[in-house]
N, C-alpha and C positions, 0 to 999 in steps of 0.2 A: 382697649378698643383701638384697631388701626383706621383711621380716615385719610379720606383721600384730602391732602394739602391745600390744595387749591380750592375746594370747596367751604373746609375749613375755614378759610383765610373770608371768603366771602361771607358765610354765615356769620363768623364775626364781626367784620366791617358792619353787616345788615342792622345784628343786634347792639352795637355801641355807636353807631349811630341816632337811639334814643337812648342811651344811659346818660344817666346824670355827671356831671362835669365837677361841681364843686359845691353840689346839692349839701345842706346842713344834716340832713337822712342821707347820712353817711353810706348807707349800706345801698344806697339807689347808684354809687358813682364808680362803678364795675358791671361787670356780669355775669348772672346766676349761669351755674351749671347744674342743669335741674335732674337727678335721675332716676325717674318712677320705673317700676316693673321692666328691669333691660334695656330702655329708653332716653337716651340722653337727647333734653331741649335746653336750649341758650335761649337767655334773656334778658333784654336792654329794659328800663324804664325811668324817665325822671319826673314821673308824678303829674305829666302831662299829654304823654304818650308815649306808647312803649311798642316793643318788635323782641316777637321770638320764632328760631327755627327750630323745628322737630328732623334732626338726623334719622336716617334710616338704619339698620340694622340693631343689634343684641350690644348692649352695654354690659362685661362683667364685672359692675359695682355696686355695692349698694345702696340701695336708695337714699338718695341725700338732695340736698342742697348745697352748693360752694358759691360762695360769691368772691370772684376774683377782680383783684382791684384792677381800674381802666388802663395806669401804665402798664400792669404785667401784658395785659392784652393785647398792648399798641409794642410794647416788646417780642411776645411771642409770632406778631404778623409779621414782622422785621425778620427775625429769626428766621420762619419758616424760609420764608424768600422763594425759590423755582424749587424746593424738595415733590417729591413726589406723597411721600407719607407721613401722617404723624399721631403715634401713637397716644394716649390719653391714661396716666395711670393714679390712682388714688392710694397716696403711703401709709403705711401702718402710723405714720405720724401726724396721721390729719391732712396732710397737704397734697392739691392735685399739682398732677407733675404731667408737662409733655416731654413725650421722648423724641429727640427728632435726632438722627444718625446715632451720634453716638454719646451727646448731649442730650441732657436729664433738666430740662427748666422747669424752677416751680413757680407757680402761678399762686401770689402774694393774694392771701385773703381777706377778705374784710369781713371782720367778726360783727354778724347782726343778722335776724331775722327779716331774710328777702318778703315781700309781701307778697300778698292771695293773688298771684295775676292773671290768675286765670277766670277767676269771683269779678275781676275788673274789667279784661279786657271781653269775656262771654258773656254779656247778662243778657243775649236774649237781642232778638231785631226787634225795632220798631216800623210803625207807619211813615213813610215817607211823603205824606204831604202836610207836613210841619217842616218850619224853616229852623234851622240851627248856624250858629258861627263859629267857625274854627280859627286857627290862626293861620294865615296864607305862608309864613313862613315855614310853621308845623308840617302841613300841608305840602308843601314842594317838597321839602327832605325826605319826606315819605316816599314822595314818588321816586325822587332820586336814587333813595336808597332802596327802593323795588328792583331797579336797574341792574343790581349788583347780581340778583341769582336771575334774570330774564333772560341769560344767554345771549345768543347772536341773534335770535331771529328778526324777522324781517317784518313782521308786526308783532312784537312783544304784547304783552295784556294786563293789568292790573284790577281787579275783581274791586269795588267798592262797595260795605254795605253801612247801614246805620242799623248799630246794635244802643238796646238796654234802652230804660227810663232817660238815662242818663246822657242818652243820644249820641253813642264814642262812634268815631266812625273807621272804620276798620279798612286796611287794605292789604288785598291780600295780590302777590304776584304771580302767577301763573309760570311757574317753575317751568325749565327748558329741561326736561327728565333726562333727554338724552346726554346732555352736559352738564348737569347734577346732579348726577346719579347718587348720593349720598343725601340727599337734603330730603327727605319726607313731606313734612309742607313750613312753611311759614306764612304769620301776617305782624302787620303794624297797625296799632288803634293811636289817633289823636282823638285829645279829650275838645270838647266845646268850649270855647270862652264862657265865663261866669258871665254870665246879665248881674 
């Protein structure tokens, strides 16, 4: 799968922005390359709130999960650097690889079953007049890291809803189509503080 670099580079930033850091669930401190039916989604989570993007076009892989460790990530955004393209390939060896000019990087895995994050971050809206706590820290990175795919514009948007029993509160950013033209959609859910 060829992608446009730049975007790339964004969707990542968006999604290891909630990946876990030095999480003991090992397999939370990377991120998932998820890919259903031709569909490749990235995803950050460290058990408190999480952010994934749904690229646009045909993935020819199949369907899996990778979860690649945080350095290889924070490497391959280095990497790319001002490239224009970069292609995405899965070896006969198990390992995803980008390919950028003429350089083959493989993106170091972390062997472990990514969780249901979709079971987490979807359960469904709730009624909005119940009061819930988040964490304000939580809370600002999200927004911040909405920034990353909002484009130029001149009143960017970020969508807030409160989904599930569980009250997660989901943000979602109103992609700049014209300047991400690869990105399909993404959001970011933080969880509530425990009472």
């Amino acid at each position: 799968m060829e992608l446009n670099a730049k975007e790339l580079v964004a969707a990542l930033k968006f999604v290891l922005s909630s990946a876990g850091k030095n999480d003991v669930r090992y397999y939370l401190n990377g991120v998932a390359f998820e890919v259903k039916s031709e569909r490749l989604t990235l995803v950050g989570c460290d058990g408190h709130r999480g952010a994934h993007v749904e690229l646009k076009g045909a993935i020819k892989m199949p369907d899996m999960t990778y979860i690649a460790e945080r350095q290889s990530i924070e490497t391959l955004i280095k990497v790319i650097g001002k490239r224009e393209t970069v292609k995405l390939d899965y070896g006969d060896d198990g390992v995803l690889y980008a390919l950028i000019d003429l350089d083959r990087i493989a993106l170091a895995m972390i062997d472990g079953k990514y969780p249901k994050w979709r079971e987490a971050f979807f359960r469904g809206e709730t009624e909005a007049t119940q009061q819930y706590a988040i964490n304000a820290k939580y809370m600002a990175e999200a927004a911040k890291s909405c920034q990353i795919l909002l484009g130029s514009r001149r009143f960017p948007a970020i969508v807030t809803k409160l989904r599930g029993p569980n009250s997660i509160i989901e943000f979602v950013p109103d992609i700049d189509q014209e300047a991400m033209t690869s990105i399909h959609s993404a959001s970011m859910v933080v969880m509530p503080l425990r009472q």
